[in-house]
Each structure stands twice: as structure tokens, then as C-alpha cells.
N, C-alpha and C positions, 0 to 999 in steps of 0.2 A: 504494500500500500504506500508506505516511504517513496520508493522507486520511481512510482505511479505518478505520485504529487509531485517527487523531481523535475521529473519529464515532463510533465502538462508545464509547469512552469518556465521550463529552460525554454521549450516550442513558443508560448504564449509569449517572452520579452523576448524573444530572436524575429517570431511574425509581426511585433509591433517596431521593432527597431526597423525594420526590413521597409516596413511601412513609410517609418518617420522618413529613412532616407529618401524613398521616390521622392515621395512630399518636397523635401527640401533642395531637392537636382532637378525639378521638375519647374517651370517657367509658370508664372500664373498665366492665365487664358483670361482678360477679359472681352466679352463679347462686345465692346465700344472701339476694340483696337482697330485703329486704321492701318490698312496693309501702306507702305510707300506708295505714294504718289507716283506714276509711270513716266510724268511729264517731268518731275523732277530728275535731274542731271545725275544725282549720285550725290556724293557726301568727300565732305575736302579729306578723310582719310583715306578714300577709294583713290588710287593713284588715276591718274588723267581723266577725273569727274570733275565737276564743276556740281554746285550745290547752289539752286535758286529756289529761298525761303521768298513767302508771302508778308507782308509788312502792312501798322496800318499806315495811314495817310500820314506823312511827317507833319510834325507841326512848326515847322521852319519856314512851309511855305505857306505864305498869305493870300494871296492874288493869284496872278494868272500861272497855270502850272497845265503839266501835261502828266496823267495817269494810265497805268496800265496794269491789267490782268491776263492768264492766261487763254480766258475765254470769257463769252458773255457773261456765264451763270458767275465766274469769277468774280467779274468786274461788277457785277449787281450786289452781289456779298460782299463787296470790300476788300478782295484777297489780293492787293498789290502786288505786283512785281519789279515794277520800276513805277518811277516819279521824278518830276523836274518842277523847276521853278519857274521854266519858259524862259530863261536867261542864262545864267552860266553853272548852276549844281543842278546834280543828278543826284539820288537815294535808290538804291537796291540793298539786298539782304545776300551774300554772295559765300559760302563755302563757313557759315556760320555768324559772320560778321556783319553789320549793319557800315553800309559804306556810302560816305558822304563823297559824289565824284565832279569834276569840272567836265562840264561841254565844250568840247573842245568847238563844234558847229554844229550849226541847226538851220536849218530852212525858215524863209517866214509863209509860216501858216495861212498868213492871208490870201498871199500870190498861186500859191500852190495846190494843187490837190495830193500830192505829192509831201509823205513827214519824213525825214531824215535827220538825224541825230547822228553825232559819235563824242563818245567820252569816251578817257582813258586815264589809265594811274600807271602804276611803277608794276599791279601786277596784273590788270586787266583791260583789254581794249573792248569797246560796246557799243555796237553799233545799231541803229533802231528805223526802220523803213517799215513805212505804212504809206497805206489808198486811203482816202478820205470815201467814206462811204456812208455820211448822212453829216449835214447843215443844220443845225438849230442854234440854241442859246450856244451850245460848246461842237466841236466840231468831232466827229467819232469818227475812229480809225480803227484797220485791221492792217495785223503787217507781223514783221516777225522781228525778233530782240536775237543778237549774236552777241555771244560773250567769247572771247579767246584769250585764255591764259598766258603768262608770260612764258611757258613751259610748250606752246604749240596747242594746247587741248581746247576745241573749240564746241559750245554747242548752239543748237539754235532752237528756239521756241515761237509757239505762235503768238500771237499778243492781240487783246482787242481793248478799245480804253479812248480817252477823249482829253484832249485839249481846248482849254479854255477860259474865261477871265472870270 
């Protein structure tokens, strides 16, 4: 009977330690997790990715500025991906960091149906071409945003978003 109760004992703290550990090796599962983003580039520890986080609205700029998302539903939500001042800074979110960049040139919006941009820094050059594809209060574009690293690694995304005062 001794023997009996040994063994039920030794089984019963080995079945639960055995237990404890899946538990604790095992990742929680919550059903909210968002899988990555596809349109996202990758992540700056991924070597030759490029990382374009969504940002909100800088509060730098006052006035006339030019915003962008990756798509409509993007740009209806607020989910930025670049922003300018309409003059000489640019704000994207780029490999973890929030980066405040100069334009280097721009088009005037008024002349053109036609958006062109490029900024650049020491480790990224960005270039931004859009069609003007509806007039109102602010002028809405679809076009596509190039980032190229200083290391060669380029990507390119769609962009939809509006310029205006």
C-alpha cells in the first residue's frame, strides 16, 4: 500500500511539472493578435527590409501640408505614412524611428496634376509621385512612396492621401 501511494505521487508531481512546463514554453495565443501587415516592408533587424510604421498627424504642422496612407480605408482611419508641411519637412515612421526629413523639391500643386516630392537624409532617399485624381477643398492623390536605403535596399508602396490648406 506504501509503494502504491509512492507511485501515485511521484506520476501525479512529474504529470503536473510536465504540464507546468508546456505552459510556460508555450507563446500565449490571443485571438486580437494581428498577423504583420503584408504591405509592411519588414523590420530594420531583417537585413535589407525597410520598416514603414503608421503615424498620427504630426503636430508640427499647422497649415497647408500634404498626407498620406496606404490606401483609402487607411487614409479615412488616420493610418499615416508620410506627411509634409507643403514647404521644406517631411515626417515618416521608418525602421522604428519617427523621422523628421527636408524636401529637398516639390512641385506646385496648383500648376500640376502631377505630385512629386523627394527628401532625403544621410540614411534614406524618398521619393513621392502621384495623379491628382479629385479637386475639392484639398486636392486627393494616388501615387506610390519609394524609400531607398543608404545600403541599396529599396521599396515601394502604394499611397492614397490629399494635399491641402
Amino acid at each position: 500500500m506504501k509503494y502504491r501511494l509512492l507511485l501515485f505521487i511521484a506520476l501525479t508531481l512529474t504529470a503536473c511539472k510536465k504540464d507546468k512546463e508546456t505552459l510556460t514554453n508555450s507563446k500565449p495565443v490571443d485571438s486580437l493578435t494581428i498577423s504583420q501587415d503584408s504591405a509592411k516592408a519588414g523590420s530594420s533587424s531583417d537585413s535589407g527590409k525597410i520598416l514603414v510604421e503608421i503615424f498620427p498627424f504630426p503636430k508640427e504642422i499647422k497649415e497647408c501640408s500634404c498626407y498620406f496612407a496606404r490606401n483609402r480605408a487607411d487614409f479615412e482611419a488616420e493610418k499615416y505614412i508620410y506627411a509634409d508641411d507643403a514647404g521644406k519637412t517631411a515626417y515618416m515612421k521608418l525602421d522604428g524611428q519617427r523621422l523628421i526629413l527636408n524636401l529637398i523639391s516639390s512641385n506646385d500643386l496648383e500648376v500640376d496634376d502631377e505630385l512629386s516630392k523627394e527628401i532625403e537624409n544621410e540614411n534614406y532617399k524618398i521619393s513621392v509621385k502621384g495623379k491628382k485624381i479629385k479637386s475639392e477643398e484639398a486636392l486627393l492623390f494616388e501615387g506610390t512612396l519609394t524609400i531607398e536605403k543608404a545600403d541599396g535596399t529599396t521599396v515601394s508602396l502604394p499611397i492614397y492621401g490629399e494635399c491641402g490648406c
